[in-house]
Structures are given as structure tokens and as C-alpha cells.
N, C-alpha and C positions, 0 to 999 in steps of 0.2 A: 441610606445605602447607595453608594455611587455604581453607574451602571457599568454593565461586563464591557470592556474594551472589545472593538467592533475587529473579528478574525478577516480578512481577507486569505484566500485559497486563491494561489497562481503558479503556473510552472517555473521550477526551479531555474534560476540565472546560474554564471558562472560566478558574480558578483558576493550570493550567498554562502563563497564555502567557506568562508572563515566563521561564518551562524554554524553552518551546519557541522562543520569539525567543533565547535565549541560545545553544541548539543550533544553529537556522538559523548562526549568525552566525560558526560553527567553520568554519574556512577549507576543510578538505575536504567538509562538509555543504553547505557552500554553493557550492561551483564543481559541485558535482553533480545541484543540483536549478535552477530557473529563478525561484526567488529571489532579490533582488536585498539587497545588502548594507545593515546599518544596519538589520537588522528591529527593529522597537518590541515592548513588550508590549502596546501599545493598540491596535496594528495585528491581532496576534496573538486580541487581546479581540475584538475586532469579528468577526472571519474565524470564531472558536471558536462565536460568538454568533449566528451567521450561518448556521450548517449548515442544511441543507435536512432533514426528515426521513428524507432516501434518501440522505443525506451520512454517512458514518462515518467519525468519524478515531477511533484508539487509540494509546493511548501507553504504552511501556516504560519503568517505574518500578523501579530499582533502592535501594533504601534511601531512600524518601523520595522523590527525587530523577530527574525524568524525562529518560531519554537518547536517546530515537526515538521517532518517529511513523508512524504507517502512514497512507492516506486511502484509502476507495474510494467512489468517486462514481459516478454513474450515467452509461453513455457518449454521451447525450444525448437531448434531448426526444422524441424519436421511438417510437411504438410498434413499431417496428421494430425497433429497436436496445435494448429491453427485457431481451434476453439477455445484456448486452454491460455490462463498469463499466470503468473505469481506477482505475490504482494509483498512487501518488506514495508515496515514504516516503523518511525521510534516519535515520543514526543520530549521534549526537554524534561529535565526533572523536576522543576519547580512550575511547569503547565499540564503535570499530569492530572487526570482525574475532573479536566476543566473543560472539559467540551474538543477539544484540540483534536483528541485522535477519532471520535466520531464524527467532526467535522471532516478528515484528513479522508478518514474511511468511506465515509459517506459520498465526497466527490469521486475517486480513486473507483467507484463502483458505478455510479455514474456516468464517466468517461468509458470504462470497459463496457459496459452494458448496451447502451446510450446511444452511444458515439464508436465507440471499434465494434463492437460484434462479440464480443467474447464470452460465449456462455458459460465456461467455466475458471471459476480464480481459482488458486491454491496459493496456499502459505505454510509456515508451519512457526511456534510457535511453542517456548519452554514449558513443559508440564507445572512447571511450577510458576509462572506468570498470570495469575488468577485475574490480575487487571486486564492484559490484555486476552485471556480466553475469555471472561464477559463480552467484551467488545465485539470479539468474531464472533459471538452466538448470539448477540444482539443484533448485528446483520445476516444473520442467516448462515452463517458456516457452520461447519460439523464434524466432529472428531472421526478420521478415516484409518487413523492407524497411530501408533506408538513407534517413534524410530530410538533403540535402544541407544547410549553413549554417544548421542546425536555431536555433539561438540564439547571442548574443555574450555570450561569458565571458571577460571580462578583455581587452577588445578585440579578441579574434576571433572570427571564425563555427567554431561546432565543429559535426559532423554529429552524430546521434543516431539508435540505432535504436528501430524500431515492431518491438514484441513482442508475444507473445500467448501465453496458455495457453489451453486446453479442457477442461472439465470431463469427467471419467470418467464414464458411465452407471453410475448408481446401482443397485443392487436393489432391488426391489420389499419392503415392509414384507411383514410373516406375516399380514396384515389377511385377511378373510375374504374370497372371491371372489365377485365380484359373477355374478349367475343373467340368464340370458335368463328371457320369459315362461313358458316350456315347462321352464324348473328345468335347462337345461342351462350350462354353466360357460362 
């Protein structure tokens, strides 16, 4: 048995939109996310081009060759909702089920957690995508609600659920304690 080709996970170039309009365009990547068919590369250049700097997308690169995207964005302008990102990711159709979007997810939670601060993600996610509702409950997310005729794919209204994970409290680093005036701890 030859072994699994070695995934590299790095932030999306503008380079990649012709991968990533090719993936959108895979019949099960695309009935899954709210994408609409006939994605361009030019369309893909702009949106790549376009990221805000609190925008992250990354992408799964197996030999060359990119099969998934991750995105986490900020859950909107509010200093209130600071805490808070959403998650979007599809994996190609022919690297699904292959480690790809647990890898995707995996860092994508990492970088939020890790690295920005954000204790809580949301996504949301067709009721009828059984692939990916294991996935968000294999990391910790959690069914919060039912959005009724959430969107129309392929001429009907499908629901979708609102998920959510939470960030675990973290430990405190071995950094030295900070003193009151009086040298108490």
C-alpha cells in the first residue's frame, strides 16, 4: 500500500483561484456550501484579493494541487461580537472523506483559538450533510437552532443548522506574577 500524499495547510494566494473555482464547481462541494454554480477564476481573484485583514482563508494542497478551503471571518462589525468568527469550508469531491477537511478544520480552529482570540466560531451547515455534521461534532460544535428554507439548492428551500463551538479556557503561561504595591502576589 503506498503511503497517503503528504497535505500541506497554508494561506490562500490569489494564484489558487482557478483550484478553487474548479473545486467549488464539484457537484457535492457545491450543493453544500451557498455557492452558486459556474464559479470563474476571476471571480475567485477578486474575492482572494479582496480579503479584509481579519479575513482568513487556507487551503489544502495536496501535490501541487489544491483540494479544500477553510474561511474564518469575523462575525461582524460590532465590538460586541469580537469574540465571535464564522466558518465556511468545502473539500473537493473526489478528497472527500480523506482527512482534508479535518485537517482544514483542525487548523482553521487553531488559528482562531491559538492565535486571534476568538472564543466562539459559528457556522452553519445543511441538515442534510451528514459528512459534514460529523465533522463539526467531531470538533466540538453543536446544534443551536434550525434555520427553516435556510437557502434554494437546485430548486428547493433546504433548512440548515446554526452551530457553534466554544473555546476551552486556556492556562495561564509560567510568566512571572504580577505584585501588588505591598510585594503581595
Amino acid at each position: 500500500m503506498a503511503p497517503a500524499p503528504a497535505m500541506r495547510i497554508r494561506r490562500i494566494e490569489v494564484r489558487d483561484a482557478e483550484a478553487v473555482a474548479r473545486a467549488m464547481a464539484t457537484p457535492i462541494a457545491l450543493s453544500g456550501t451557498l455557492q452558486l454554480p459556474y464559479p470563474s477564476a476571476s471571480t475567485w481573484e477578486r474575492r482572494i484579493g479582496d480579503l479584509s485583514k481579519d479575513d482568513y482563508m487556507l487551503v489544502a494542497e495536496i501535490d501541487g494541487d489544491v483540494v479544500g478551503n477553510a474561511g474564518l471571518h469575523p462575525a461582524g462589525g460590532s465590538p460586541r461580537r469580537r469574540h465571535a468568527a464564522a466558518i465556511g469550508m468545502s473539500v473537493r469531491d473526489d478528497w472527500q472523506r480523506r482527512g482534508v477537511g479535518s485537517a482544514l478544520l483542525g487548523a482553521i480552529i487553531d488559528l482562531a483559538e491559538n492565535w486571534i482570540g476568538y472564543t466562539r466560531l459559528e457556522l452553519t451547515v445543511y441538515v442534510d450533510n451528514a459528512a459534514a455534521l460529523s465533522l463539526y461534532r467531531k470538533f466540538g460544535f453543536a446544534v443551536e437552532g434550525t434555520l427553516r428554507d435556510y437557502a434554494l439548492r437546485d430548486g428547493s428551500f433546504v433548512d440548515a443548522y446554526a452551530m457553534a463551538r466554544f473555546a476551552q479556557p486556556r492556562p495561564r503561561s509560567g510568566g512571572v506574577a504580577a505584585t501588588t504595591r505591598d510585594g503581595e502576589s
